[in-house]
Backbone as numpy.savetxt, mean C-alpha at the origin, in Angstrom:
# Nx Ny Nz CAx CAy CAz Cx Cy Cz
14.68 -6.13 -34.31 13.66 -6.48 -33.33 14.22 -6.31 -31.92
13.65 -5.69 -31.19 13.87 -5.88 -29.54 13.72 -6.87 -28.81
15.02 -7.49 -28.08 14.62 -8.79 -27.05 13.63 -8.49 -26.19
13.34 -10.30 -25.83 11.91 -9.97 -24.57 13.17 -9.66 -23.78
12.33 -9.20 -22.49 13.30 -8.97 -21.07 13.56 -9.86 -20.32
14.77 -10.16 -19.70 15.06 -11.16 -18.80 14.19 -11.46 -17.58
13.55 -12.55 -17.59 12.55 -12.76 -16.83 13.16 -13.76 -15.65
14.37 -14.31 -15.70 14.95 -15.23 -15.03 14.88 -14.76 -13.64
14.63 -15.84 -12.42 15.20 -14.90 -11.36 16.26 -15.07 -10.79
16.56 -14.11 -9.75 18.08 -13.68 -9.63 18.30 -14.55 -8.83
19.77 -14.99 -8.84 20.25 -16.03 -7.51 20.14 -15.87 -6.36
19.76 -16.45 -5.33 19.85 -16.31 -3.92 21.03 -15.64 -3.89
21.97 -16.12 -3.76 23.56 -15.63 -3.36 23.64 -14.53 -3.63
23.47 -13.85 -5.11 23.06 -12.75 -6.24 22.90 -11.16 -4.73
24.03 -10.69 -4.04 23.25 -9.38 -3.30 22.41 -8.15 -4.19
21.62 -7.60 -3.73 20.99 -7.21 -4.70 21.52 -5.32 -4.63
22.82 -4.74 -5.44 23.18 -3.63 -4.76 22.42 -2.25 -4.97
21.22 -2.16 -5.89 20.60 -1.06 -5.99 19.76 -1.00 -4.88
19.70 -1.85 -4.30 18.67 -2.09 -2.95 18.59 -0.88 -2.20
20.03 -0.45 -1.60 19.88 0.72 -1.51 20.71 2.23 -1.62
20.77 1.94 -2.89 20.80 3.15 -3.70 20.37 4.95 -3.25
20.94 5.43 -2.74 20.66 6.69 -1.99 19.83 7.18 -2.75
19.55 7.24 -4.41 18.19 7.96 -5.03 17.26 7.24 -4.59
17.13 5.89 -4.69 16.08 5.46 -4.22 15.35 4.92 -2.84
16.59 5.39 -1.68 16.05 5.94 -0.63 15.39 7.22 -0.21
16.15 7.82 -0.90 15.44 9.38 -1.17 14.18 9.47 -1.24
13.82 8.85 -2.69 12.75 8.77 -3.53 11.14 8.13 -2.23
11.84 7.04 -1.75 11.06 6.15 -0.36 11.04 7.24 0.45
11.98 8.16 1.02 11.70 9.39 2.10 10.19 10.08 1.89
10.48 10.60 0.61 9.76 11.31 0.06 8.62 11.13 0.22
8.09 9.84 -0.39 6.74 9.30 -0.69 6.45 8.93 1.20
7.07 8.63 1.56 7.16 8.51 3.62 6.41 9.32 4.03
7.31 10.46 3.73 6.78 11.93 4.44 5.45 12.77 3.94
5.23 12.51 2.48 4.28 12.75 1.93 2.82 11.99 2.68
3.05 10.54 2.41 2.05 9.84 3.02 1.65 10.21 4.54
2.28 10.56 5.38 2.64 10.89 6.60 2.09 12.17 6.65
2.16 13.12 5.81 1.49 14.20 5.47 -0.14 14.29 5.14
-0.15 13.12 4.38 -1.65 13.27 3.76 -3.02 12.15 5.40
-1.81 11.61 5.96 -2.97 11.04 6.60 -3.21 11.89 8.08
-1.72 12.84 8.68 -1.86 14.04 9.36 -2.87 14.70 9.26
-3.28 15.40 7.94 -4.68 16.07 7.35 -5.88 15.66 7.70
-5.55 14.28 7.25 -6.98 13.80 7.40 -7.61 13.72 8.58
-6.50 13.47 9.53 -7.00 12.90 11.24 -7.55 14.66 11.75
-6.77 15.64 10.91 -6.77 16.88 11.44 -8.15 17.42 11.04
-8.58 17.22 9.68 -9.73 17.60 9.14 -10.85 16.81 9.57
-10.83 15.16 9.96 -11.88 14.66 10.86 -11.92 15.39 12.07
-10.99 15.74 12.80 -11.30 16.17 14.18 -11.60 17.59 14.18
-11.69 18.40 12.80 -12.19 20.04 13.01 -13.61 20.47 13.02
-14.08 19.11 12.93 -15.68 19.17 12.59 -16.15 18.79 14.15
-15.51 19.11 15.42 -15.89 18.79 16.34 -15.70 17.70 16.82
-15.43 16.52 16.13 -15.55 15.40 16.75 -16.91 14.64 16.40
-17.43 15.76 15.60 -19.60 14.90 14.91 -19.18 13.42 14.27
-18.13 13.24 13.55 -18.03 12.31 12.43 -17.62 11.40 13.47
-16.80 11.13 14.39 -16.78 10.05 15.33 -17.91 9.60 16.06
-18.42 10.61 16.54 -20.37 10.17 16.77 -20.81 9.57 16.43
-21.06 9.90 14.95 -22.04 9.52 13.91 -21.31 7.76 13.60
-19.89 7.64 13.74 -19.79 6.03 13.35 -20.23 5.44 14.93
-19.78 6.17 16.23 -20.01 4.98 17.53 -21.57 5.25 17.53
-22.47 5.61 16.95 -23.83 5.87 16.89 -24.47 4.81 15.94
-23.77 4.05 14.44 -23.86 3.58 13.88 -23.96 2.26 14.12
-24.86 1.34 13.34 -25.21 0.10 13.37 -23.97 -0.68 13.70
-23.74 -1.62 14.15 -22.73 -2.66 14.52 -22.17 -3.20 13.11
-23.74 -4.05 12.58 -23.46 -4.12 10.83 -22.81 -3.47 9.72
-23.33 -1.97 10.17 -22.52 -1.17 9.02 -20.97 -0.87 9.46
-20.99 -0.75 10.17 -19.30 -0.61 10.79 -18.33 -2.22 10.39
-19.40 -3.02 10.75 -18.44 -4.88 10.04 -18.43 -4.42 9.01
-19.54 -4.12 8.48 -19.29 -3.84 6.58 -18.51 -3.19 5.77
-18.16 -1.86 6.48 -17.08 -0.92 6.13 -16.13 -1.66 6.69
-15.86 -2.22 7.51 -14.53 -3.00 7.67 -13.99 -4.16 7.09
-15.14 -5.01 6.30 -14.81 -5.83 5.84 -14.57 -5.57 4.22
-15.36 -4.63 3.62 -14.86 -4.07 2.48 -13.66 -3.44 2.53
-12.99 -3.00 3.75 -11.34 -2.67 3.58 -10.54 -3.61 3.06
-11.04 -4.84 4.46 -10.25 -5.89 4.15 -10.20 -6.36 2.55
-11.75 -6.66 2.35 -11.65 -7.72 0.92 -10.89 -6.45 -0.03
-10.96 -5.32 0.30 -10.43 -4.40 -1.26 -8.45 -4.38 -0.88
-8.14 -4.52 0.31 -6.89 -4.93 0.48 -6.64 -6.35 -0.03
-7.39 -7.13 0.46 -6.64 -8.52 -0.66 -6.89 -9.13 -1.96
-8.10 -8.00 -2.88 -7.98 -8.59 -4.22 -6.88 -7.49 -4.67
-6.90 -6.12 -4.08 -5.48 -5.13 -4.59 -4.15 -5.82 -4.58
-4.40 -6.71 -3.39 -3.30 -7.27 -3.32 -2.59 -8.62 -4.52
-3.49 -9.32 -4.25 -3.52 -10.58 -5.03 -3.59 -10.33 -6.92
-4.01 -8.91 -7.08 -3.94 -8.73 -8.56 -2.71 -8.22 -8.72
-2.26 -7.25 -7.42 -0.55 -7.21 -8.06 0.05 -8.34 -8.00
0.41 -8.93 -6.71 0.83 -10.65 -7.28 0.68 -10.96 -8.94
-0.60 -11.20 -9.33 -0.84 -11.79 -10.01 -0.35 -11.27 -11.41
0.03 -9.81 -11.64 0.44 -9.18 -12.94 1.94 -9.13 -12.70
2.84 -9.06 -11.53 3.80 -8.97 -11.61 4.73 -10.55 -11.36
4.17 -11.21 -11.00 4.55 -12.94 -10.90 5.20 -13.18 -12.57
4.89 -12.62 -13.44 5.24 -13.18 -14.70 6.70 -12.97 -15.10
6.76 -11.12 -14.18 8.33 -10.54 -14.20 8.83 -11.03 -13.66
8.68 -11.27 -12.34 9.87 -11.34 -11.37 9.00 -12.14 -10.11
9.90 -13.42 -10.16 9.47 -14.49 -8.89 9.02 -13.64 -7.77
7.66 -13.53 -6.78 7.31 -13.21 -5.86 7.56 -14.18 -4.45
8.03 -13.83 -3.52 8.19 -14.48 -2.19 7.14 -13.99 -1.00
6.13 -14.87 -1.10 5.32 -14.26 -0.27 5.41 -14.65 1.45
């Protein structure tokens, strides 16, 4: 049979040395530059259309603009709060 996994958490004192681990700074570059890449595009591909799509939101209801903003928010903190909530079981969260 396979043990469960150590769920204990690590000591304060405990330094943590894979922290940073040159693959997995790498790996963080990567996904950096990528992200950095994909939202470049986007600002580039909103602004090739003239500038219409910025119009069309300062043209837009006051309401619908709270609304799209507040559905960011609420979809940022149940995304948030469900990772909390699945990974709390592994490994103590410090919020």
């Amino acid at each position: 049979m396979s043990e469960a996994p150590d769920t204990t958490p690590p000591d304060e004192d405990e330094p943590t040395a894979g922290l940073l681990a040159p693959r997995r700074v790498a790996i963080q570059l990567v996904g950096f530059v990528i992200g950095v890449g994909l939202l470049v595009w986007c600002v580039k591909t909103a602004l090739a259309s003239g500038g219409d799509a910025w119009h069309r939101i300062g043209d837009a209801s006051p309401w619908l603009v709270a609304g799209l903003a507040g559905c960011s928010i609420v979809s940022l903190v149940v995304n948030g709060t469900s990772f909390w909530l699945v990974a709390r079981p592994i490994r103590a969260l410090r919020l």
